[in-house]
Backbone bond lengths (Angstrom), bond angles and torsions (degrees), N, CA, C in turn:
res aa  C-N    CA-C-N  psi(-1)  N-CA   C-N-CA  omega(-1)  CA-C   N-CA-C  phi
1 X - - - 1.453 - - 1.516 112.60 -
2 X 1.277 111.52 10.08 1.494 111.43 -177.81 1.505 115.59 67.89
3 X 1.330 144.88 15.72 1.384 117.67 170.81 1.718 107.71 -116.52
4 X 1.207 98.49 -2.15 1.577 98.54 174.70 1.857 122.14 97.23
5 X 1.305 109.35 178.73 1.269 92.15 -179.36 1.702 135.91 68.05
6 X 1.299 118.83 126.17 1.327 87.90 -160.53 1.362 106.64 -108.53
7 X 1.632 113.70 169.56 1.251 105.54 -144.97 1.806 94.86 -119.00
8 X 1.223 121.22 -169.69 1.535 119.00 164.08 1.792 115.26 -154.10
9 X 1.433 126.84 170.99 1.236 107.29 157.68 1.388 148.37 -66.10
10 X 0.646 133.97 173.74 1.784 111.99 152.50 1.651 108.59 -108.26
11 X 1.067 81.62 -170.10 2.290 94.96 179.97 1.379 96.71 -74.76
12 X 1.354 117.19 -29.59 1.799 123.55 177.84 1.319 113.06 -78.12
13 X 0.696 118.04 -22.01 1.777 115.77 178.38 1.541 107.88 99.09
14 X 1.722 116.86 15.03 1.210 112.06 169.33 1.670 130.26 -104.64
15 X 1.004 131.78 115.98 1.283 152.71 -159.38 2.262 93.68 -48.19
16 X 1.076 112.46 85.11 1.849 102.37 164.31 1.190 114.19 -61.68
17 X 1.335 139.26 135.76 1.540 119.19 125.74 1.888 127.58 -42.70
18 X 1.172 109.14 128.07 1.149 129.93 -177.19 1.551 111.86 -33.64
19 X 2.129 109.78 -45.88 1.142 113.83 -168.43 1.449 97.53 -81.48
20 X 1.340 130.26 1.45 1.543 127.19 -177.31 1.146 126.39 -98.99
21 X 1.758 101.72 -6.83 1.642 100.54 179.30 1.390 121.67 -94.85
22 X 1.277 102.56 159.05 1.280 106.30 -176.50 1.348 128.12 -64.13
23 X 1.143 128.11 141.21 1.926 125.77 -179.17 1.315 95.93 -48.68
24 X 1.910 118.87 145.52 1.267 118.05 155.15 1.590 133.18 -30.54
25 X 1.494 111.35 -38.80 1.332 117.57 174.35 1.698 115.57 -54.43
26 X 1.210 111.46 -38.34 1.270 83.97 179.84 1.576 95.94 -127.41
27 X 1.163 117.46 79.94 1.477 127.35 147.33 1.399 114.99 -96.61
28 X 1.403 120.01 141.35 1.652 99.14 -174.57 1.952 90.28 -137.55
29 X 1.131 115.11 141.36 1.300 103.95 -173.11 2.068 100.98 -109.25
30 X 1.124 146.97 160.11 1.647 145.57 166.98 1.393 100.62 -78.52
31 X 1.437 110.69 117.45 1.314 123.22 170.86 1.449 124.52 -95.24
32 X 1.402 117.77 8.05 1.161 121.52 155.32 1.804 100.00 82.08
33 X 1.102 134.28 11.72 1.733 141.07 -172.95 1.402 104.19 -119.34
34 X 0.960 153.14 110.77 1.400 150.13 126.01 1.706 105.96 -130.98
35 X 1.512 87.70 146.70 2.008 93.11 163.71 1.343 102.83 -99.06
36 X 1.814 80.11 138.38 1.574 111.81 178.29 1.734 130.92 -41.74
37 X 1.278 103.93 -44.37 1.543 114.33 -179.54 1.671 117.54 -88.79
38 X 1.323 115.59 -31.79 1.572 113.57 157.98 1.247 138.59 -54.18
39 X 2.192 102.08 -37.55 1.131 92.45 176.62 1.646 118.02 -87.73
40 X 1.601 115.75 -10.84 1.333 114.52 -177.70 1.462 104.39 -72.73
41 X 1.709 124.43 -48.84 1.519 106.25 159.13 1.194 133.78 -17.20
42 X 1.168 106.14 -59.98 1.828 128.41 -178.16 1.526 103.40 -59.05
43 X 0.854 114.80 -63.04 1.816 107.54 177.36 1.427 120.47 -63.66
44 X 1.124 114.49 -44.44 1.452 119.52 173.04 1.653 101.66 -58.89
45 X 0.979 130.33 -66.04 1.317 123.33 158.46 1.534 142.04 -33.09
46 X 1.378 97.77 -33.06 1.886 107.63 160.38 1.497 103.77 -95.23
47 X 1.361 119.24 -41.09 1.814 93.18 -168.36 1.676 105.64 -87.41
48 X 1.193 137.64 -18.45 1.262 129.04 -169.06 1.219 109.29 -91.19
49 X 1.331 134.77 32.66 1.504 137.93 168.06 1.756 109.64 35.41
50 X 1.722 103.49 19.92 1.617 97.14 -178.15 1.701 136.32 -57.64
51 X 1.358 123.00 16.44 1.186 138.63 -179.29 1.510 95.70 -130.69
52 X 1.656 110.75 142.00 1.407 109.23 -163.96 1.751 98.75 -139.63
53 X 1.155 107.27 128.09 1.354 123.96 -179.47 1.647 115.19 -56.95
54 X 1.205 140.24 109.32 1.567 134.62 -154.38 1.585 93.57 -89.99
55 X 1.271 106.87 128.18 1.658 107.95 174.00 1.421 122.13 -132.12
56 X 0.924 146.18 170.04 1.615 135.00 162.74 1.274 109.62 -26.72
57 X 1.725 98.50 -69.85 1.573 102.11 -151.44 1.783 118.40 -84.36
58 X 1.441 92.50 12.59 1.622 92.58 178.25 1.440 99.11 -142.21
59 X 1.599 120.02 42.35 1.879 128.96 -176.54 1.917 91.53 -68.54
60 X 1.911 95.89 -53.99 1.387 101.87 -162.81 1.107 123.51 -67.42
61 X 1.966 131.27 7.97 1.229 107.06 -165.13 1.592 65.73 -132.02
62 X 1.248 153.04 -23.55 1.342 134.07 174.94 0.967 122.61 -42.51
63 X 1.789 119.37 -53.73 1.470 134.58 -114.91 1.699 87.47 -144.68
64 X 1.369 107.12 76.64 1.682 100.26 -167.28 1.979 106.65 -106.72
65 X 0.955 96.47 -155.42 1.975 89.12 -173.40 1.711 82.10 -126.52
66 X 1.625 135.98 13.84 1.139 126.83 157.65 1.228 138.25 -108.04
67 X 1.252 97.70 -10.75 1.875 124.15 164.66 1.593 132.91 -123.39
68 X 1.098 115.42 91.65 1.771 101.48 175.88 0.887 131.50 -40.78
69 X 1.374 146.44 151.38 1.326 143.92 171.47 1.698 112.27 -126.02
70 X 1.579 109.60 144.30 1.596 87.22 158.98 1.413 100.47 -127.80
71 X 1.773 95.55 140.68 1.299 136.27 -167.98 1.831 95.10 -89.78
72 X 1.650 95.35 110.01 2.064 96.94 130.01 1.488 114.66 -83.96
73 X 1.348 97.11 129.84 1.377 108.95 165.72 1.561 118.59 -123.52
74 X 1.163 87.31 112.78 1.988 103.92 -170.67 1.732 114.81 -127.77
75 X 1.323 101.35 155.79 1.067 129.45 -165.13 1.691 115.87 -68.54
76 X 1.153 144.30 109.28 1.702 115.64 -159.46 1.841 102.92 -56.53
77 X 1.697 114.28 136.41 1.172 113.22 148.22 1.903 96.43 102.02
78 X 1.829 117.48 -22.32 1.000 147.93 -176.18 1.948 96.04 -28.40
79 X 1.341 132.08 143.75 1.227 120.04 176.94 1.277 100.86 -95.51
80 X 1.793 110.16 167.06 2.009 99.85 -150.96 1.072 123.94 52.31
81 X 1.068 140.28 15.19 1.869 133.29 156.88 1.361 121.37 -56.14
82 X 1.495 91.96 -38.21 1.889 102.53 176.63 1.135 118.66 -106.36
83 X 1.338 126.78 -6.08 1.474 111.45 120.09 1.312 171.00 -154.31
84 X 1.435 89.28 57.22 1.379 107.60 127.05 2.055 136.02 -65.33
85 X 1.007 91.86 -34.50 1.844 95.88 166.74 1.163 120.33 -62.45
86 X 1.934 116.01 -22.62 1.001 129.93 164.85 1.368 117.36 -68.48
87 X 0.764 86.30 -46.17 1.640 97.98 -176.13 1.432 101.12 -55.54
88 X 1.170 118.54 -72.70 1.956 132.72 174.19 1.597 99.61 -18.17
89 X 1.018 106.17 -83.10 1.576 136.79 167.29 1.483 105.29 -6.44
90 X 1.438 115.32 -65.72 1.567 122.34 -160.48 1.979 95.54 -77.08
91 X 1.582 107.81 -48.99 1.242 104.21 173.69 1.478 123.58 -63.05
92 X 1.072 116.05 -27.67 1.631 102.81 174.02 1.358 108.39 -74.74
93 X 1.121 124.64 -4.77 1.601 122.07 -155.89 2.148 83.09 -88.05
94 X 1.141 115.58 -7.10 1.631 111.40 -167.45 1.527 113.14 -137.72
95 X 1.782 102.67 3.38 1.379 99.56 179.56 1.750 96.18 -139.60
96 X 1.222 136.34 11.42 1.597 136.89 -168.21 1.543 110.35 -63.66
97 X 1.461 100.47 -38.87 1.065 103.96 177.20 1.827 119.81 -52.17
98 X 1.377 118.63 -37.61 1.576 132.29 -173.19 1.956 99.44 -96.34
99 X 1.126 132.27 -1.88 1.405 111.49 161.11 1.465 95.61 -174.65
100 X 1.619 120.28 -167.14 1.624 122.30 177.08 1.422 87.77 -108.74
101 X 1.528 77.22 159.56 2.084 91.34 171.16 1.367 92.77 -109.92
102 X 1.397 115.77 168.71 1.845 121.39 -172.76 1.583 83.53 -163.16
103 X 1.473 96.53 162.22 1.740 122.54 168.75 1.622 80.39 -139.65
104 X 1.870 92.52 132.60 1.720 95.68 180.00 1.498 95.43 -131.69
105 X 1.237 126.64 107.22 1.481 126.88 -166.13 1.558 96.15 -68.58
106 X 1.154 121.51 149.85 1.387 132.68 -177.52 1.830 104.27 -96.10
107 X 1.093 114.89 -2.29 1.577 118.44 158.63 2.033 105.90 -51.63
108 X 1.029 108.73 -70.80 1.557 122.04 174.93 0.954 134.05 -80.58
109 X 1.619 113.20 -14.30 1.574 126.50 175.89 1.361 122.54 -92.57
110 X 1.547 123.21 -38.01 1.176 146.12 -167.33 1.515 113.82 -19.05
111 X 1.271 108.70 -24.54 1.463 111.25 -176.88 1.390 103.10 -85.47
112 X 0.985 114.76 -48.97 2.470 125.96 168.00 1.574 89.32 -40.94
113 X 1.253 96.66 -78.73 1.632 93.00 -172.81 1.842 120.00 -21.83
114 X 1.751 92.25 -74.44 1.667 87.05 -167.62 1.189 114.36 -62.15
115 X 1.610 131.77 -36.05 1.303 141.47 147.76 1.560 108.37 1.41
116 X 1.503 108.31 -76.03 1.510 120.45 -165.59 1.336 101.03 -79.33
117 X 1.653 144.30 8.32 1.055 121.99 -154.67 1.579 150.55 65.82
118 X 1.951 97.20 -20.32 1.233 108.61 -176.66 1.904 119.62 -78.44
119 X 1.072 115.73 19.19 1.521 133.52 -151.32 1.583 100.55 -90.93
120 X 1.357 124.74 -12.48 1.610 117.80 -151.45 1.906 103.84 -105.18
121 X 1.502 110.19 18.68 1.402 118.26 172.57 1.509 115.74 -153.22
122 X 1.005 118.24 155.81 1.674 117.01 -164.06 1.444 101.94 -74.68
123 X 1.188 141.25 -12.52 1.332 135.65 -175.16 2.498 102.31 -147.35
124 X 1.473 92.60 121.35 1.261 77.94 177.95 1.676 99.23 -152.13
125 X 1.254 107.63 168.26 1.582 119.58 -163.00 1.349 109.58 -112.35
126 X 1.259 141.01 149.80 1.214 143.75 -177.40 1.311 114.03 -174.12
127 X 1.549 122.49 132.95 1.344 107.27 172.99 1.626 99.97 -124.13
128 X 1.638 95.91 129.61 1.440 112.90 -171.67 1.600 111.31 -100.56
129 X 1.344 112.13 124.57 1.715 129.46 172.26 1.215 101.73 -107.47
130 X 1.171 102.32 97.08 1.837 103.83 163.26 1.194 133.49 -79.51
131 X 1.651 107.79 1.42 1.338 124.71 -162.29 1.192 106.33 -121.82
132 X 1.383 123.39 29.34 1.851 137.26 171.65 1.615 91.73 -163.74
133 X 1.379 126.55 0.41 1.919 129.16 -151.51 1.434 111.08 10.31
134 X 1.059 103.85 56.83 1.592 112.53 170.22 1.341 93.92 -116.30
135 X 1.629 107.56 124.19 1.516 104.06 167.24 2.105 117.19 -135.94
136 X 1.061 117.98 146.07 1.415 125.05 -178.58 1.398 137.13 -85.03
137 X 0.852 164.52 179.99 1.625 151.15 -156.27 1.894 92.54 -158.83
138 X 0.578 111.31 159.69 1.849 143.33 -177.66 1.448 96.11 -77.49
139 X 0.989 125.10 150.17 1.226 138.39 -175.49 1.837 148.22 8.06
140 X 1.357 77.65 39.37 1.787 98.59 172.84 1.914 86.78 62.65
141 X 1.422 128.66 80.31 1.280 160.86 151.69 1.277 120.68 -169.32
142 X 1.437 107.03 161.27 1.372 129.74 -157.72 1.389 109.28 -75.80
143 X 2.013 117.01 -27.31 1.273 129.36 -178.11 1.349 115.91 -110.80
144 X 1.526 117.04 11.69 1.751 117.30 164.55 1.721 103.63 58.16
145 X 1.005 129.97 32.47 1.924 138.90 176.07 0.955 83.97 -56.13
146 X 1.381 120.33 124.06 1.558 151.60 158.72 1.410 109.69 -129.61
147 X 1.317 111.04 21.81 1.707 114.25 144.31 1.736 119.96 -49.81
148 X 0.900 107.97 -37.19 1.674 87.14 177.26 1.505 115.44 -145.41
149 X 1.373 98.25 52.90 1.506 125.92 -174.72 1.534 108.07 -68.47
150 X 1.463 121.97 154.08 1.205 134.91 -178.50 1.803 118.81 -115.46
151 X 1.113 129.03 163.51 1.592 115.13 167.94 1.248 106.91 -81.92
152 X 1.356 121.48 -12.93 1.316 114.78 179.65 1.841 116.51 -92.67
153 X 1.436 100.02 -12.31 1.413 95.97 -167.89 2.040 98.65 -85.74
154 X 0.925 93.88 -49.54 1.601 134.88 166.15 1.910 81.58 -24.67
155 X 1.580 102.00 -85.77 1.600 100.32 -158.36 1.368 100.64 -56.44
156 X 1.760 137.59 -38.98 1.174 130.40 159.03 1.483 134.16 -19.58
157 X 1.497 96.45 -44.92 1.896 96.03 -178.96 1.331 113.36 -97.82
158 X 1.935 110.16 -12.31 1.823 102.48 162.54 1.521 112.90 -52.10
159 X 1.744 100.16 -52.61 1.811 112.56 -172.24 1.327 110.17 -51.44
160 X 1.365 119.75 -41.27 1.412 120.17 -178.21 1.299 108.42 -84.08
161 X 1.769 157.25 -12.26 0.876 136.42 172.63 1.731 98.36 -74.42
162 X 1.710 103.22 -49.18 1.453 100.52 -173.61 1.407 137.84 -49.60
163 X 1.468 93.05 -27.84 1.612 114.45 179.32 2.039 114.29 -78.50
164 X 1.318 106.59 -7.32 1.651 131.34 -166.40 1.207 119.95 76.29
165 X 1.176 128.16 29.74 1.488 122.01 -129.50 2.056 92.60 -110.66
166 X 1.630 115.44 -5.46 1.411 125.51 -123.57 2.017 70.20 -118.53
167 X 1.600 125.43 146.58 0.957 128.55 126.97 1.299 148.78 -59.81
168 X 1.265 133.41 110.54 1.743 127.28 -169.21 1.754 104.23 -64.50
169 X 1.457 110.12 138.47 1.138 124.17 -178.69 2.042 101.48 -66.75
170 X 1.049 111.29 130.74 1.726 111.39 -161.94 1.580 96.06 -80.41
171 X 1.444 112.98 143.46 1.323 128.77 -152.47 1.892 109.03 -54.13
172 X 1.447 121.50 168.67 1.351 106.62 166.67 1.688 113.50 -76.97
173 X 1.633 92.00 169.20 1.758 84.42 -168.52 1.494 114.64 -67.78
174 X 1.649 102.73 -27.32 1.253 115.12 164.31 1.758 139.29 -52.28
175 X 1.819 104.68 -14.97 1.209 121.47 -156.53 1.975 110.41 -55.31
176 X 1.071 131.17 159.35 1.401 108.19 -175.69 1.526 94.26 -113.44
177 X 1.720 86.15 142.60 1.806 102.13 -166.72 1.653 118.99 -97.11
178 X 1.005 119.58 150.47 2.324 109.48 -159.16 1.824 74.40 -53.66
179 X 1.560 105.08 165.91 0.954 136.16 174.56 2.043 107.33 -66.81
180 X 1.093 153.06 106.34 1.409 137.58 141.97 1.203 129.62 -8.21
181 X 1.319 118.61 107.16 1.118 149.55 -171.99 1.919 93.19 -56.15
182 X 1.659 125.89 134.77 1.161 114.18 176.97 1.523 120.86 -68.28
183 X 1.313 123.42 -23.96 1.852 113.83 147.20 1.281 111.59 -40.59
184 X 1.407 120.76 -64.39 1.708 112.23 -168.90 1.841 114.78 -70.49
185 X 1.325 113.22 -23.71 1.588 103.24 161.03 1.479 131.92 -93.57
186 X 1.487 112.65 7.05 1.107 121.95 170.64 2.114 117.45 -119.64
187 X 1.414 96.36 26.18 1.451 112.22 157.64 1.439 96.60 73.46
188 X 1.808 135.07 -17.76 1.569 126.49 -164.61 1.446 99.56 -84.21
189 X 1.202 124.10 145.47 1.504 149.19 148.81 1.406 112.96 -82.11
């Protein structure tokens, strides 16, 4: 064909130049094997943006008193952030429907964090109900460590909050208590 170089097919039936193909290393050919329900997880999980980055300007429509969410809360730059987000990611893709998922960087949050207790590890889990303020921690502890969290352990403690099955983390000491009824501050029964 006159331009030189020699050329080859592809698996498509299109003619490469030689200098255009890719190194053996990364040739990858479709082997025709995947299961059906993992990989639709997996996509539904990458294309539906179902985990939502917590920011100032969108705290109030995330983080409502009509939907729970469970919060990673990580450290910026934290090791496992990505994946663990992965992790988030694959589980919301099978539980979105029953609460929001969030990543709440502890740059801007830090005060939620120590608040909830979840503050004492660079990456921690919590799912917050603002709409009973009862909220839960990651793995049956006080600081929700999602250092070496799984998608499976992860979807474990959605099923078990959903199912009731989960203890509420007990309020801060600071929490503010209903006001006393004037029987109960004036000593009468």
């Amino acid at each position: 064909h006159g331009r030189g170089g020699s050329r080859t097919e592809s698996q498509f039936g299109a003619i490469i130049p030689s200098d255009r193909r890719p190194p053996a290393t990364l040739r990858c050919r479709y082997t025709g094997k995947y299961e059906f329900a993992p990989l639709v997880e997996w996509v539904q999980s990458q294309a539906f943006g179902l985990v939502t980055d917590l920011r100032p300007d969108n705290f109030l429509q995330t983080l409502s008193e009509t939907r729970p969410a469970l919060a990673l809360f990580h450290q910026p730059g934290a090791a496992g952030v990505d994946i663990a987000s992965a992790h988030l990611a694959h589980v919301a893709a099978t539980f979105a429907d029953g609460l929001d998922f969030v990543k709440v960087p502890r740059a801007h949050y830090e005060g939620l964090a120590v608040r909830l207790g979840v503050d004492k590890t660079p990456l921690s889990l919590a799912i917050l109900d603002f709409g009973t303020r009862l909220h839960y921690a990651y793995g049956g502890t006080a600081n929700g460590d999602a250092t070496n969290t799984t998608a499976d352990s992860i979807a474990a403690f959605v099923q078990d909050y959903l199912s009731g099955d989960l203890s509420p983390l007990p309020p801060p000491p600071d929490a503010v208590k209903p006001a006393a009824t004037k029987a109960e501050s004036d000593g009468d029964e």
